[in-house]
C-alpha positions as CSV (number, residue, x, y, z in Angstrom):
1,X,-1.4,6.6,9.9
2,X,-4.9,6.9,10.4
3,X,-6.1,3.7,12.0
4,X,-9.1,2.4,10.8
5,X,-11.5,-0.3,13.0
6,X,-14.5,-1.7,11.6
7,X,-17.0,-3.8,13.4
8,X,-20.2,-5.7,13.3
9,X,-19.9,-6.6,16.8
10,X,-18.8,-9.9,16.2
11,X,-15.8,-9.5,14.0
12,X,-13.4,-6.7,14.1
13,X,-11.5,-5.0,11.0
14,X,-8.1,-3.5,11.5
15,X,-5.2,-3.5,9.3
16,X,-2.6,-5.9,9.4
17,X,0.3,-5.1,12.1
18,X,3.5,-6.6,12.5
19,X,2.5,-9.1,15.4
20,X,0.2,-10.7,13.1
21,X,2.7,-12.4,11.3
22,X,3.3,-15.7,13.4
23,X,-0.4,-15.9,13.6
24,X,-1.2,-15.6,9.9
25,X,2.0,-18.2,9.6
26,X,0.2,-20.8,11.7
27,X,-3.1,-20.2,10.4
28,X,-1.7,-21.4,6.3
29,X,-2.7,-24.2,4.9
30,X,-3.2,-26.0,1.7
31,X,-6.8,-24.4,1.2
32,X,-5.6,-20.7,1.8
33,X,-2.1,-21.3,-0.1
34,X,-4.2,-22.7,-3.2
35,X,-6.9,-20.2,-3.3
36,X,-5.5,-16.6,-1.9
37,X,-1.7,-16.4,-1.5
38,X,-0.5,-18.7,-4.1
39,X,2.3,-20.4,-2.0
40,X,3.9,-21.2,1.8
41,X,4.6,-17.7,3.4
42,X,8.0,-17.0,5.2
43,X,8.3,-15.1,8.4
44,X,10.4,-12.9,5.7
45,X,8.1,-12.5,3.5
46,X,5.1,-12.1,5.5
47,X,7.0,-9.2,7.6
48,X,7.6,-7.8,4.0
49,X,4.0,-7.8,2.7
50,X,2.8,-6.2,6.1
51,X,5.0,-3.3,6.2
52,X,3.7,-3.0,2.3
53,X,0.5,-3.0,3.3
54,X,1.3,-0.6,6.1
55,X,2.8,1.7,3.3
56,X,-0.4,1.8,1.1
57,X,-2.3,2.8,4.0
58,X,0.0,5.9,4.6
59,X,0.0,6.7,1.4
60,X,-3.5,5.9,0.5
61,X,-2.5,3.7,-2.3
62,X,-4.8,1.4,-4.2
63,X,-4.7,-1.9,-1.3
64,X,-6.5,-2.1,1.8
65,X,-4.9,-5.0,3.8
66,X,-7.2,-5.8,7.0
67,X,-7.0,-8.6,9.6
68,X,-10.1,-10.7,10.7
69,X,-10.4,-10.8,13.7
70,X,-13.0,-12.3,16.3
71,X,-13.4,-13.2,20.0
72,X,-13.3,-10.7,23.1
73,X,-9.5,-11.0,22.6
74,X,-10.1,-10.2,18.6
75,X,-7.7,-13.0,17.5
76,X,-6.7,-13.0,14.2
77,X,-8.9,-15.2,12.1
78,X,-7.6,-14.5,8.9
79,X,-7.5,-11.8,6.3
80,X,-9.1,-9.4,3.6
81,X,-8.3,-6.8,1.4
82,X,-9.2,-4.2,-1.3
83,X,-7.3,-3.1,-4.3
84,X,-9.7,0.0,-5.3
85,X,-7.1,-0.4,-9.0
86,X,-6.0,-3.7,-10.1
87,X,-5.5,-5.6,-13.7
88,X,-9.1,-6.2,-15.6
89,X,-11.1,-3.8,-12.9
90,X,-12.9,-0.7,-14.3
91,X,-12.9,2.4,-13.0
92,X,-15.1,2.7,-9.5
93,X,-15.0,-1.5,-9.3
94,X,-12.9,-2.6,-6.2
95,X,-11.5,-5.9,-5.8
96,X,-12.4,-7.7,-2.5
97,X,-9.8,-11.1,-1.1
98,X,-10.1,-12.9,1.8
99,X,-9.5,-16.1,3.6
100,X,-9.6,-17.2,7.2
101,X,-7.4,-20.0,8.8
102,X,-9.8,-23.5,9.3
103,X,-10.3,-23.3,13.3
104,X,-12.4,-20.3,12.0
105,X,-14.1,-21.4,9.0
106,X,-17.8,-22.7,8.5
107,X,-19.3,-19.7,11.3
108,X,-20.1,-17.0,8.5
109,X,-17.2,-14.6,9.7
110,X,-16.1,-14.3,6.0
111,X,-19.6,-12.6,4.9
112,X,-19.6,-10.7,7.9
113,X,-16.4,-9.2,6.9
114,X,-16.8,-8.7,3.2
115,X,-20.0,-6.8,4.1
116,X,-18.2,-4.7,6.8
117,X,-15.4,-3.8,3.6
118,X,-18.1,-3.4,1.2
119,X,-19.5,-0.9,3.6
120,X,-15.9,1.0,3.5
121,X,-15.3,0.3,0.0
122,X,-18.2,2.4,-0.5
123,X,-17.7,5.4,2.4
124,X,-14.6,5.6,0.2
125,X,-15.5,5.8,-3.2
126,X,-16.1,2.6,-4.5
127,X,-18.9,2.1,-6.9
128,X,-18.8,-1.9,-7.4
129,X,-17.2,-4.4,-5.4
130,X,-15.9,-7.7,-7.0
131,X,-14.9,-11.1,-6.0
132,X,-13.1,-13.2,-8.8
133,X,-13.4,-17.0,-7.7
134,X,-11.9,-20.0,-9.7
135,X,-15.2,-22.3,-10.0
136,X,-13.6,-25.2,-8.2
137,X,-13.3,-22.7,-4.9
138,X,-17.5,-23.4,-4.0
139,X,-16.7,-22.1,-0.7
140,X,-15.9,-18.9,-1.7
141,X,-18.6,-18.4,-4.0
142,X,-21.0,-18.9,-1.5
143,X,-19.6,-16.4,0.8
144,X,-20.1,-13.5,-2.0
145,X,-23.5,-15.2,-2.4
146,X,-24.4,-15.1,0.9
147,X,-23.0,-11.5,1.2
148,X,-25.1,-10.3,-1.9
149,X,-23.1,-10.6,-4.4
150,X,-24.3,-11.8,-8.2
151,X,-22.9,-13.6,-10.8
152,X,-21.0,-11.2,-13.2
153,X,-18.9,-12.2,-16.5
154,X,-16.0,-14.6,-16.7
155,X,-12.0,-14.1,-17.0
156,X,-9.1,-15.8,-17.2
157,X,-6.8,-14.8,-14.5
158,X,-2.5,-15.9,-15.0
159,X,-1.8,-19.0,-16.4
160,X,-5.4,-19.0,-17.8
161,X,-7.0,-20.1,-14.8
162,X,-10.8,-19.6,-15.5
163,X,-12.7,-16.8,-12.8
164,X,-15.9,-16.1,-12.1
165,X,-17.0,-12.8,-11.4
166,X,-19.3,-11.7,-8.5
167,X,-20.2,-8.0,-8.3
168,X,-22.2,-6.0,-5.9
169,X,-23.4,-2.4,-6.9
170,X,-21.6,-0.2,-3.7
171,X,-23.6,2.9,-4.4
172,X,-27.2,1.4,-3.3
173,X,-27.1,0.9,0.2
174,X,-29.2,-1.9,0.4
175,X,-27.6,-4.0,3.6
């Protein structure tokens, strides 16, 4: 597997490993269960969803799983991902996720990171990258503001849960 490590020089992007799993485990709570993973993760489970991840990067499948991280000692402060083929996206759109644990919330590492995998999204053939964000999550929105993002159309994701749509065009390299 090629590995792939994107930086700002603040934050570092690398996909997820195997030893991150303990970290991610004590970095859940009731904000990033509600808003990214849907539920409580199990050493299991999060063991599972790494090697997947691994797997699509071998393969180059459709999802990009990357850790956060930050500091000298690049601690994993949370996590984002790409899907460049996922329900309700278009051709060329690419679906960007993310969520970091609280001790690392409220510094702007989120933005910095969905610009750095906006960047690659792009290097890699993405034309348009979206963030879907139920209105209730303002924190969220405001990172896909802040990283230059617009408001785009409205769906209903499962369950009917209402998401907004914030779109950045990937082929005008305007960061």
């Amino acid at each position: 597997m090629r590995e792939v490590r994107l930086s700002d020089g603040i934050i570092a992007l690398s996909p997820l490993r195997l030893d991150d799993a303990q970290a991610h485990l004590a970095g859940e709570d009731e904000p990033l269960v509600r808003w990214l993973s849907g539920g409580r993760g199990t050493r299991e489970g999060v063991e599972a969803y790494i090697r997947y991840c691994r797997e699509q990067w071998e393969s180059a499948g459709p999802l990009r799983a990357f850790g956060i991280r930050a500091g000298a000692d690049e601690t994993l402060a949370g996590t984002i991902d790409l899907r460049f083929a996922a329900e309700g996206l278009d051709p060329g759109q690419v679906n960007v996720a993310y969520g970091l644990y609280p001790n690392w919330r409220g510094r702007g590492l989120a933005t910095r990171a969905v610009l750095l995998v906006s960047r690659y999204a792009a290097r890699e053939g993405g034309k348009e990258a979206v963030i879907r964000v139920e209105p209730a999550n303002a924190a969220s929105a405001a990172v896909a503001r802040r990283a230059g993002f617009l408001p785009g159309k409205h769906t209903h994701g499962e369950g009917g849960t209402r998401l907004d749509w914030y779109v950045r065009d990937l082929s005008i390299e305007t960061w």
